[in-house]
N, C-alpha and C positions, 0 to 999 in steps of 0.2 A: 792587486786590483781584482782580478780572478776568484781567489779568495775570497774578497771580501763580500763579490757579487756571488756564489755561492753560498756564502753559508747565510745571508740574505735573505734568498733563494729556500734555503731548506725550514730558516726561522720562520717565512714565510707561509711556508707548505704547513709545518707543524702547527702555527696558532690555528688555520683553516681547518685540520682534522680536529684540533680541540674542541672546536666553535660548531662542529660541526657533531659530534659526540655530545654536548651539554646541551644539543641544541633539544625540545623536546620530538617537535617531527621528523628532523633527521636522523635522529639516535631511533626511531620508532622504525623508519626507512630502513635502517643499515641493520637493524633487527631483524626486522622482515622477510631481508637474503638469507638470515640463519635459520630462523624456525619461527613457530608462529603458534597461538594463544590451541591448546587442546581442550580446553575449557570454558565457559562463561556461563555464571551464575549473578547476572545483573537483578535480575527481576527477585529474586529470593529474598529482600527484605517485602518486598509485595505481597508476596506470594504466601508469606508467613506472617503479615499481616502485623511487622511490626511498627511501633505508633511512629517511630523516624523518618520513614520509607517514602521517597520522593518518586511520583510518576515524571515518568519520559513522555518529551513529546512523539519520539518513535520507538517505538517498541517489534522485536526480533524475535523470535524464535525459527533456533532452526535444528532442522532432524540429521547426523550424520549417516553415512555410508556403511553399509556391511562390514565388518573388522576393524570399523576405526576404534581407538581410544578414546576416553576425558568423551565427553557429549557433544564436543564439536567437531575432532578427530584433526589429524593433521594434517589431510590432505585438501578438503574443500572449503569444511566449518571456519578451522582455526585462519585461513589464509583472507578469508571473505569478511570476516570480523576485523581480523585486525587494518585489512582495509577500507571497511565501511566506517569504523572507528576515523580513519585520517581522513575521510571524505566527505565526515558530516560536520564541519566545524558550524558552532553556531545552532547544530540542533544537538537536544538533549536527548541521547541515545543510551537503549536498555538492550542488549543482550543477553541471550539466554539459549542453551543447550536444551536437550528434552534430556530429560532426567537418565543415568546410565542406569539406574535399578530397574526404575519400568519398561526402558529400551536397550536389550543386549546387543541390536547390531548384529544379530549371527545370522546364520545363511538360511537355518528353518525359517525364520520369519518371512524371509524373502522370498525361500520357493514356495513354501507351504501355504504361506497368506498374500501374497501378492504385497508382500509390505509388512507389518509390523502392527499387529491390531493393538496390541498394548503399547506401541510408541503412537498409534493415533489418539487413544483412550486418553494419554499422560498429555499429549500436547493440547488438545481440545479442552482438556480439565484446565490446565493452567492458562490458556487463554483465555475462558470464561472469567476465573477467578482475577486473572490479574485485569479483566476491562469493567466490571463488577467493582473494582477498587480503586481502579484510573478511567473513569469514566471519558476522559479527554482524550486520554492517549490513542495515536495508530499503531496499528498492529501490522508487521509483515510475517506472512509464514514462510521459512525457507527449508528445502531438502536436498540435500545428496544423491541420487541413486537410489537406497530402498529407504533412503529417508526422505525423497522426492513423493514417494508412492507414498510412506506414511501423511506428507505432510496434504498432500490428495485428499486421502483417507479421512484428516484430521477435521475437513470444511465439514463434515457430517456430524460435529461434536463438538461444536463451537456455538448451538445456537443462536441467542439473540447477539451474540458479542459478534457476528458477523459483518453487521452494521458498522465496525471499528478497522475491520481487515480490508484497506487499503491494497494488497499485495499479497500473492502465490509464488514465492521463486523457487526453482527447478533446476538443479544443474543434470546433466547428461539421466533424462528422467527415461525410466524403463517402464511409461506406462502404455507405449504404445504394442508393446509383447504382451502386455496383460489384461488389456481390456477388453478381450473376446470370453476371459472367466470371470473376472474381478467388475463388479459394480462401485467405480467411484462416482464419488457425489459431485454434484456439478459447484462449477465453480462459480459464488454468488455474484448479484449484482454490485458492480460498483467496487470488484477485486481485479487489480490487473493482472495477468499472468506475463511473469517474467520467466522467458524458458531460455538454457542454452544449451548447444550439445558441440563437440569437438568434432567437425567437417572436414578439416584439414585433414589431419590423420586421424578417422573418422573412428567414433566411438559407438562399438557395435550396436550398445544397447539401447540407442536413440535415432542410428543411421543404418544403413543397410550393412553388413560385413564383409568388409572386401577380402579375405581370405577365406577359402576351405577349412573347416573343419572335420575330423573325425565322428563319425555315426553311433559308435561303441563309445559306452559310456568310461569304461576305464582309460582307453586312448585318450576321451576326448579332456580330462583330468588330465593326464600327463601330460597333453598339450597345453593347456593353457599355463599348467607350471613351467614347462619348457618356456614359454614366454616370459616369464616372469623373472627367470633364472636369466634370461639374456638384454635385458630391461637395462636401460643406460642412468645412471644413479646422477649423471652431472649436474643435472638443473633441481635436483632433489636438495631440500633444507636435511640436517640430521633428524628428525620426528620422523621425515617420514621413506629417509635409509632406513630407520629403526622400522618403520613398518611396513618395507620391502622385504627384509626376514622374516614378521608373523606373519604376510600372506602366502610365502611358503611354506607355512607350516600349517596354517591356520584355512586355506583355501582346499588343499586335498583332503584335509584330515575332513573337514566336516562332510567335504563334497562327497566323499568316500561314505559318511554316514546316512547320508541321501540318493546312494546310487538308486533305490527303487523308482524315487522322484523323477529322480535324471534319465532311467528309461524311458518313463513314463512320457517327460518331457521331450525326449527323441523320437519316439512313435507320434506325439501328438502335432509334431513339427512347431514345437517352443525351444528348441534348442538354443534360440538366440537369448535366453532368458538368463544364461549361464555363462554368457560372453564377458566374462569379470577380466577384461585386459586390460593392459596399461593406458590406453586411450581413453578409457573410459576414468581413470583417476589424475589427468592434465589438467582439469579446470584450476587449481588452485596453483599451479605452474605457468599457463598460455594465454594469460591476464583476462580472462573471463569473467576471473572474481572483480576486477576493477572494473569492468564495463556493467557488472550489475551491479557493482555499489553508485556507481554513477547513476545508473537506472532508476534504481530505487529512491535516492534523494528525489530525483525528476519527481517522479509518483509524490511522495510526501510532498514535497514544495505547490504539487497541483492539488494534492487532496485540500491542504490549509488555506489556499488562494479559491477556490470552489465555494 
């Protein structure tokens, strides 16, 4: 009798993971825990103006993070997409990276520009062109970190397609260290700003810094790699274990190439400018990205009913 009610019991369990595997949104789900999309190139039939090319009724772009990979990166891009993907059923959604050729994502852009002037340049172009071609479509702009600052940057380079941008999203945005040098453009009317920043365990570069850091610039490099080295991998997908190794390698070496910056940034008292710690790359982990995808549909659903 035992028997028969286990193995019952297990036939049971197995048809639910199959059902559950074939399923499309649950297989998209259980993906999700593993790793997530470092890529999207939605809009590139538009954008190259081929005669197939269907507009969205929402339309994405977004700038990744300093060090990420693919134009969305693994840590905020990739996780925020593939969630905004299962959040819009019903609207016809285009996302899209900023281009990896025009925007390298390395650390000069960030200190040296306050952001990424060829990642605003490439984002503004293709916004023009792709609202020029979908005249219908909304546009959200979204940023990472110094692709926050880019996507800032980018309302200065969008002219008339402005009128289309519905939405500014921002995760853990370092513009409030930068805008006593950096003149960003104001944000138009009729664009909502969707900002978020990690409070709980508070992300420097948007909150105030609840640790000390080191004055000298070479300490303060080897601190923040010290951090980095002792960074809990658990809630981590594999993309971006994979890219807890290039930012040890990839965070000293170049930071090391900018120590003049980094003095310069010490005596001027921007040292918080440089706070690249684990806090500051949780959004795509502490469901941030879900409460802005939620967000954002909000925005779209009001702009179309308006």
């Amino acid at each position: 009798m035992w028997a028969i009610l286990r193995r019952a019991v297990l036939f049971g369990l197995a048809t639910l993971l199959c059902i559950a595997l074939t399923s499309p949104v649950l297989a998209r789900t259980i993906s999700n825990r593993r790793d997530a999309a470092v890529s999207a190139n939605d809009w590139n039939p538009v954008l190259e103006g081929e005669d197939s090319a269907e507009c969205s009724d929402l339309a994405v772009i977004f700038a990744r993070g300093t060090f990420d990979k693919g134009n969305l990166g693994p840590w905020v891009g990739g996780p925020f997409h593939d969630t905004l993907v299962t959040k819009s059923a019903g609207i016809k959604i285009a996302v899209q990276g900023v281009s990896s050729e025009d925007y390298p994502a390395d650390l000069a852009g960030y200190v040296e520009d306050g952001g990424s002037d060829s990642c605003a340049e490439s984002l503004g172009r293709a916004v023009q062109t792709y609202v020029s071609r979908c005249t219908n479509s909304k546009v959200a702009i979204w940023g990472w970190s110094q692709g926050a600052l880019c996507a800032h940057k980018s309302l200065g380079k969008i002219g008339d397609a402005a009128s289309n941008v519905i939405a500014l999203g921002v995760f853990g945005d370092p513009i409030s260290v930068w805008e006593d040098s950096v003149d960003y453009p104001a944000i138009p009317q009729g664009t909502e700003l969707l900002s978020y920043c990690e409070k709980t365990t508070p992300d420097p570069l948007c909150t105030n810094p609840t640790e000390d850091f080191p004055q000298d610039p070479v300490a303060f490099i080897d601190r923040v790699k010290a951090i980095w080295e002792e960074v809990d991998e658990t809630h981590m997908n594999d993309a971006q274990r994979e890219a807890v190794r290039d930012i040890l390698i990839e965070l000293p070496e170049q930071a090391l190439g900018q120590l003049g910056q980094l003095a310069t940034d010490v005596l001027e008292g921007h040292l918080r400018r440089w706070m690249l710690t684990p806090e500051h790359f949780w959004y795509g982990i502490d469901e941030k990205v879900s409460t802005a995808a939620d967000d954002l549909v909000r925005v779209y659903q009001k702009s179309v009913a308006s």
